[in-house]
Every structure is written in structure tokens, then in C-alpha cells.
N, C-alpha and C positions, 0 to 999 in steps of 0.2 A: 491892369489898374486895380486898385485896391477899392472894392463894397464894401467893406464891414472889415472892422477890429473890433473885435470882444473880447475882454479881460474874463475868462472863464475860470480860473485858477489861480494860486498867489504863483508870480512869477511865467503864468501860462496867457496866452492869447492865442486865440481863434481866428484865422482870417478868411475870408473868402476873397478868391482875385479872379479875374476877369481877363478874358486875352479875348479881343477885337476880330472881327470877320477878317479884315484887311492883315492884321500882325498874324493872325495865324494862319491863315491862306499864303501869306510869305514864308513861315516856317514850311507848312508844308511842300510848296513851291521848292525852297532848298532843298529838301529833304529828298524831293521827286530828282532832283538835276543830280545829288550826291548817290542815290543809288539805282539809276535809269539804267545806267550800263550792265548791273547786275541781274535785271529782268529779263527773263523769255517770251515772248508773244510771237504769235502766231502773225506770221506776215511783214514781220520789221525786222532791221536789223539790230542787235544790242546796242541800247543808247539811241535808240530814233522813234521808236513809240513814243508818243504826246501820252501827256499826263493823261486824259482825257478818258483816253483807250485800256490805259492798265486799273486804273479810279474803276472801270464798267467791268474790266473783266479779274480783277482780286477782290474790287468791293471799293465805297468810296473811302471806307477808313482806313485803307493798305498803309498812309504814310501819317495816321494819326498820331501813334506812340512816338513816334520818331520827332514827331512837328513836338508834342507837346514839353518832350524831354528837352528840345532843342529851346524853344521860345520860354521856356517856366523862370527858368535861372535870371533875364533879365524882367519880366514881371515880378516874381517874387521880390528881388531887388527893390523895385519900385517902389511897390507896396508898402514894405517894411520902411523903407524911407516914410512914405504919403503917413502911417501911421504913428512914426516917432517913438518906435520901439528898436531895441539894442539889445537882438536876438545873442544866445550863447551856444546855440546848436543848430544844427540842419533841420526844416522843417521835417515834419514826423505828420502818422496819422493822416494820411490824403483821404479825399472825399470826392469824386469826379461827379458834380450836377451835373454838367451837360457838357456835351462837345459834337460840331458839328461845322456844318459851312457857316454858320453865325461864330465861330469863335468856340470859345469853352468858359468853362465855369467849375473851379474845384475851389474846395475849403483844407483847410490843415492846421495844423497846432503848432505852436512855436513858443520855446522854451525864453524866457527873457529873462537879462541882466536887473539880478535882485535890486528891490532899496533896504539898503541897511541904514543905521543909524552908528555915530562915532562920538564918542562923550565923553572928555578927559582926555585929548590927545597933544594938548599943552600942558610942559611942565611934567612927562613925563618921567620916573624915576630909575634907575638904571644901573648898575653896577660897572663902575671903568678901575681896571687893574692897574695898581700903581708902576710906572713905568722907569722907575729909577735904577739905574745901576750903580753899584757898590763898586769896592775897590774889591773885594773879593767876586764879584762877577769878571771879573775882566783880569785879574788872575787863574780862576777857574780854565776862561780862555785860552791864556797863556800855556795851560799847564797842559789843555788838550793840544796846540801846538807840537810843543814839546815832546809829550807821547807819540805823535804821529811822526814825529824824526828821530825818536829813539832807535839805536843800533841795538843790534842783539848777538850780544859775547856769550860761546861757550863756556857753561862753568865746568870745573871736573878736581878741583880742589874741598868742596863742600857738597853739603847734604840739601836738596832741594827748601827753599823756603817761598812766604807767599810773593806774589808781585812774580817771579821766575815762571818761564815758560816749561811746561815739561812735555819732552816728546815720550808717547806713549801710543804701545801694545794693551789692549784689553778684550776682556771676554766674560760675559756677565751669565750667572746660573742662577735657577732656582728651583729649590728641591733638589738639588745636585744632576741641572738640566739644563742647557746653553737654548738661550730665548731669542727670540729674534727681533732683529735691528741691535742687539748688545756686543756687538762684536766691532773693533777697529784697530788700524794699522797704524804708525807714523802719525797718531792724532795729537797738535801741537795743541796742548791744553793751561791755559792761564792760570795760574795757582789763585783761589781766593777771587777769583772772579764770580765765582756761583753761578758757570755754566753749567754744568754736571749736577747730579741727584743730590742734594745735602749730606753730608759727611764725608763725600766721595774726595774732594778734594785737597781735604785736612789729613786724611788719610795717606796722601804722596808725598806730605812735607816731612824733613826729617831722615827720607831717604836720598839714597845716592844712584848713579849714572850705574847700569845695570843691574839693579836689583828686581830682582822678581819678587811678589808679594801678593797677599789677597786684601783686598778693602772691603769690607763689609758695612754694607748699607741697608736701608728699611725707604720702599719708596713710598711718596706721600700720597694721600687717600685720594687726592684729587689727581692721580696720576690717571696714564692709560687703563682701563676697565681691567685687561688681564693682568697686570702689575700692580694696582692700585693697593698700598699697604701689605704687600707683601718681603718677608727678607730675601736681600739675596747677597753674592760672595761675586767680585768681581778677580777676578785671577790677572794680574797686574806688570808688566816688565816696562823698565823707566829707563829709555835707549837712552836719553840724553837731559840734561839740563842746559836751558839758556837762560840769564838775568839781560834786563834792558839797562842799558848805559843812556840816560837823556845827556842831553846835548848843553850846556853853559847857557844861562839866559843871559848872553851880552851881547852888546853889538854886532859882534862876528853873528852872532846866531841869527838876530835880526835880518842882518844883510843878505843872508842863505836863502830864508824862507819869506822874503815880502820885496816890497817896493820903497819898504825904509830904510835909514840909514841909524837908529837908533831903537832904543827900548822906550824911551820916553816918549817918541813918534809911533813907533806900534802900538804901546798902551794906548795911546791917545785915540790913533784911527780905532782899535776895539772899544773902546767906550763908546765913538760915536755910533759906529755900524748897532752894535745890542742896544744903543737908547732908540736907534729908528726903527730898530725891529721892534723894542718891546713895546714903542709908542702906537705905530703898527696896527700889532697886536691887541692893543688894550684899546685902540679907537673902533676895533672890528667888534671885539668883544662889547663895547657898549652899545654900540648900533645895533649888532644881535639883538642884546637885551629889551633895547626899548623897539625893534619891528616887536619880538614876541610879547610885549604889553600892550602894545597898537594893536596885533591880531584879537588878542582875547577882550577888547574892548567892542569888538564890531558886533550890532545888537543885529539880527535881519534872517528869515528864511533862504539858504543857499542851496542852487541846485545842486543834485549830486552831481548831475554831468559835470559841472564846471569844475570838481573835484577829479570826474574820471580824464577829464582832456587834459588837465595839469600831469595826473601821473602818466598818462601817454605819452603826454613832451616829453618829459622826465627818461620814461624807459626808451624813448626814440635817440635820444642824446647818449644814453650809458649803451643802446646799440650800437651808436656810429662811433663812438670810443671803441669799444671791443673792436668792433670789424674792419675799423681803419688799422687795425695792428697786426689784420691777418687772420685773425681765431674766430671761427664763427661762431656767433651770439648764443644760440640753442646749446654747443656744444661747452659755450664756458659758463653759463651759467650751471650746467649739468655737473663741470667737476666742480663748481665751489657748493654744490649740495642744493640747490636753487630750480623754481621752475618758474615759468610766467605769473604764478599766483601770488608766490613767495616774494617775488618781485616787487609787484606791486604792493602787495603788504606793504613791504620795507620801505616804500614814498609817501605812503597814504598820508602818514602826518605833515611833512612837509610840505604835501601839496597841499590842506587843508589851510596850512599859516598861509602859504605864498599866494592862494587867491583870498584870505580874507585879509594880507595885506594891501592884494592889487585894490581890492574893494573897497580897504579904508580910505589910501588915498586918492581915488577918486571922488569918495566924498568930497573930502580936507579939499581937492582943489577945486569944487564947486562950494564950499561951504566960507574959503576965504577970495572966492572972487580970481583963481589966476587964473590969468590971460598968456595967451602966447602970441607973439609977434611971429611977422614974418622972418625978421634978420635969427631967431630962435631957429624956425625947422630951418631954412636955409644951412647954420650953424652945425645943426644935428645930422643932415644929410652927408654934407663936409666929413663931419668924424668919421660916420658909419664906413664912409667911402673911405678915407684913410685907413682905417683898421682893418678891412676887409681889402686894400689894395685893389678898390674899385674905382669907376667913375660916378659921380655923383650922379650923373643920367641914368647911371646902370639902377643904383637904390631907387632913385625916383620908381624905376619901373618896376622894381620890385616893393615897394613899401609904400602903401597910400599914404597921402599926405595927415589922412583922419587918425593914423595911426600912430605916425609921428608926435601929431599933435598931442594924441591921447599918453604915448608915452614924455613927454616934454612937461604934461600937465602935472603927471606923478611922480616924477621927479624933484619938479619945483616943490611939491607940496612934501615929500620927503624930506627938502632941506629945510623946511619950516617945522618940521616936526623935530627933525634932529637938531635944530640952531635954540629951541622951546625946552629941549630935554634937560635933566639934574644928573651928572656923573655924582655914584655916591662909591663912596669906599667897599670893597668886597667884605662881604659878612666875615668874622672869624671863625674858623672850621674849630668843632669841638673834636674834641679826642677818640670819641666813635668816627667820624668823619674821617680823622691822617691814617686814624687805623685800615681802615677801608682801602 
């Protein structure tokens, strides 16, 4: 049972709790029966010495640590109930006054769920991307279609130009030295595409189906460290040219590649498909916007724990990704250049938005009063169990109903902040900005 809650700290409390002759005398009691069989005494067989005998002959505290580990978890419980605080961490800091055949007596510290303050979270301003499609979006479409069932004719009448595919031999030098990774075979290279080094490309046009030749380039400063703005001479043979032939935009073409029977019915379905994407899109992007005005409005002292157990989900989740795929975690973060620290770096901001959004809207739903019914968790359970192709008894026993509620609560109070918010037109990007 709970003696004392002290508010010793912003965000800390002090408690000291209490376990009973009787409740702990039972812990220990289990505690005796769970590891009786593992005791030697003199005169009994394993598991037939009475508590009594082993208590006299280890000492009477042999089964204390075990009772108290055993019996704490549901007094603590209690406690923090009896006190009407909304711990964020494990208690910390133990203090054992007394323990004995009267019970025990320890104090601890317990980290608790900030009060912050939320001011301005109606009428939020926001930025939502206009979601309109053109007639040139849905040609653009079209046009990748099209490429993607383009045939590819050998050419051998003409001199390579852009758009044509060119198969190519190459071998690259500098300082009259073949460098490595500059070297390929049979490499089907897109004219004007600006896969390759700049100039490399413009330099193949013009020529014909077997020519050998040198193309000289200068690579750019932001290249590889041993390359970086250095000239070099790449030594060049053009085994082949291919041009793409696209395919007729008519009906026949239609009928090849979809479920239509016309162009006018393709266009159609492409228009609607890219206005629900970009509607989408542009409803995600505003939501974005205004959680991250919600976040930066939350006034209140935040533990860091709450911050470090956010990035621990976070890095527990991108483990179970990795390792559900086969590659273990330590070893793939290792080739993308990564260690557990770096790691965590790279969430720290995001966990700091994502609990001072959990934070704001739990205000919002004590600050406007919602309630949750019962036909609500009932509802929520329902889904959970849905989507997880569960039974709703199964969630039950995994997800307190407190929890539910808590999330049912922030929820609601999310679509009151989003139904409050002002979709405003995306600023115009100035010309440093596209340059970028």
C-alpha cells in the first residue's frame, strides 16, 4: 500500500509503499514452494524440508529478495494508482527501510507524465498542395506508357543521335592510366539521358555502328575524391546502335496495355488514379504541417526518458524490419556506415515531435471534454483484431482497456484539431530555392 507521495521534482515523485506481514509472508511462502526442491538439508529429501528448517539453517532472510522482487510489481501498482500519478518509466532509486516478518517498507522515485500547456491549437495554419491535374499531367502519363512498350530497332543506316540506345565498349584513363571501376562491356547506354560524366554522352552522337574513338571528359569537383575534377580520355568502340520505335497512341494501343477499350477511357481512368494520389498526397502533406505547429506550440518540462523510449520503439521497429528480411541488424547497419549511436541520432528529432504531439493531444482531449463510450473501445478492439487477423479476446488480453481509451481519446482530439485547421496555398519558391 502506498504511505506517502512527495512531489520532490518537476515531473518526479517520491513514494514510499508498504507490503503487509500477511502479503509478504505469502510471497515468501511461494517463493519457499518454487525453490524447495533446489535446497540440500541435512536429513530431508529435496523438496520435504518445511520452510521452518531451511529459514534456521540459511538464515531467516534466504527467501527475502526473491519474496520482495516477486510481491513489489503488484504494490507498486497499487500505489501509483492510490497516488493518481501517470508514471513514464520504471521506478528508479530504491531505498529498503525495513523488511522483516512484519512485511517491508522501501521508498523510490518515479519519473511522471509532464503537464504541459497547448495554446493556439485551433485554426491552425498549414500549407495543402494544390492537387489539380492538367491535361498535360495525364499526357506526361501517357507518354511514360508509351516508352515502356517502345520496341527497339537496330539502326545501321545512320550516325548515332540522342534518344538512340548505344551499345558500348569503354575504358577510362588518367594521366595515361586505366582507373578503376572505368572499365565496361556490351553497356546499353541511352543517348542524352545524363547517365554518364557530362560531355560523355554528346561525344557518341554523330558517330556510326563500329567506330572506335576517344571521348574526353573533365569529372566534376563533387565526384569521387580520386576523380574529383580531374581530365580523363575514355577510349570508346560503338558495337551497335538501337532507336525506340513507340507504339501508335490509339485504341489498338489502348486495348494492349489496360482494361480499356479506348483512349478517351484511359485518359479518363489516368486522370482519376493521379487526382487521388495527388489529393493523397497533399491531404498527408497538410496533416504533416499542422502536427509540426501543434508540436512547437507545447509549452511544459519533458522528460528525456520519454524521448529516449520513443527512440527505442523507433530503433526496435527498423530492427524487426531489417531482421524479418534475413540480414542481421548490427551487420546492416555496419555496411550503410551506421552504429547504434548514429542511429539514434537520426530519430532523436522525430521522437521529440512524436511525444510532444502525443502530449498535446492529450491535453486537447481533457481541455475540450472528450469522452469515450463504450460502443467506441468495443469498435477499436474490433479493428485492431481485424487488421492483425486476430480475435478481439486475443487484443483484449493484450491491450488494457486504459490504453485503448487513452488512444480513442487522441485520436478524437486529432480530428478536432484537423477539422479547426486553415489549408493555405504552398509559399512560391524563389529562384535560389528551384536552383537548389
Amino acid at each position: 500500500m502506498l504511505k506517502s507521495a512527495e512531489k520532490t521534482g518537476t515531473n518526479e515523485y517520491t513514494l514510499v509503499i508498504t507490503v503487509s506481514a500477511e502479503d509478504f509472508n505469502a510471497a515468501v511462502n511461494k517463493v519457499y514452494h518454487k525453490k524447495k526442491n533446489s535446497i540440500n538439508v541435512p536429513g530431508f529429501r529435496k523438496g520435504k524440508a518445511p520452510r521452518a528448517i531451511i529459514e534456521k539453517i540459511y538464515g531467516e532472510a534466504v527467501f527475502y529478495d526473491d519474496a520482495i522482487n516477486d510481491s513489489f510489481p503488484d504494490a507498486y501498482d497499487a500505489a501509483v494508482e492510490e497516488a493518481g500519478i501517470d508514471p513514464v518509466d520504471s521506478p528508479r532509486d530504491f531505498d529498503m527501510k525495513s523488511v522483516g516478518k512484519d512485511g517491508y517498507e522501501l521508498e523510490c522515485k518515479v519519473t511522471v507524465r509532464p503537464e504541459v500547456t497547448v495554446v493556439g491549437y485551433k485554426g491552425i495554419e498549414a500549407e495543402k498542395p494544390n492537387a489539380e491535374v492538367t491535361d498535360e499531367d495525364v499526357e506526361k502519363d501517357l507518354k511514360v506508357k508509351q516508352e515502356a512498350n517502345a520496341r527497339e530497332i537496330t539502326v545501321e543506316d545512320r550516325a548515332a543521335k540522342d534518344g538512340d540506345i548505344a551499345n558500348i565498349n569503354f575504358e577510362g584513363f588518367t594521366d595515361g592510366v586505366a582507373f578503376e571501376g572505368g572499365k565496361g562491356e556490351d553497356y546499353d547506354l541511352e543517348l542524352g539521358s545524363g547517365s554518364f560524366i557530362p560531355g560523355f554522352e554528346e561525344q557518341i552522337v554523330g558517330h556510326n555502328a563500329g567506330d572506335e574513338f576517344d571521348v574526353n571528359v573533365t569529372f566534376p569537383e563533387e565526384y569521387a575524391e580520386e576523380l574529383a575534377g580531374k581530365d580523363a580520355v575514355f577510349k570508346v568502340k560503338l558495337n551497335g546502335i538501337k532507336e525506340k520505335q513507340l507504339p501508335e497512341l490509339d485504341d489498338e494501343f489502348v486495348k494492349d496495355v489496360s482494361e480499356f477499350d479506348t483512349l478517351d477511357e484511359l485518359r479518363a481512368d489516368i486522370r482519376k488514379t493521379l487526382t487521388e494520389q495527388r489529393e493523397k498526397s497533399a491531404k498527408t502533406t497538410f496533416e504533416n504541417g499542422v502536427y509540426d505547429k501543434l508540436a512547437a506550440l507545447v509549452e511544459g518540462e519533458i522528460p528525456e526518458v520519454m524521448y529516449d523510449k520513443a527512440v527505442d520503439n523507433m530503433i526496435s521497429e527498423f530492427r524487426y524490419n531489417i531482421e524479418s528480411q534475413g540480414m542481421p541488424f548490427d551487420k546492416y547497419i555496419s555496411a550503410i556506415g551506421m552504429n547504434e549511436e548514429s542511429i539514434r541520432d537520426m530519430y532523436r528529432s522525430r521522437a521529440e515531435k512524436d511525444v510532444k504531439i502525443e502530449l498535446a493531444l492529450a491535453k486537447i482531449a481533457e481541455l475540450e471534454g472528450v469522452e469515450v463510450t463504450e460502443e467506441d473501445v468495443t469498435a477499436e478492439y474490433d479493428k485492431l483484431a481485424e487488421r492483425y487477423g486476430v480475435k478481439a479476446e486475443d487484443v483484449k488480453a493484450a491491450i488494457t482497456e486504459e490504453r485503448i481509451q487513452a488512444q480513442i481519446k487522441s485520436d478524437k482530439a486529432s480530428e478536432l484539431v484537423l477539422a479547426a485547421a486553415v489549408a493555405t496555398a504552398p509559399a512560391e519558391k524563389k529562384d535560389e530555392d528551384v536552383a537548389e
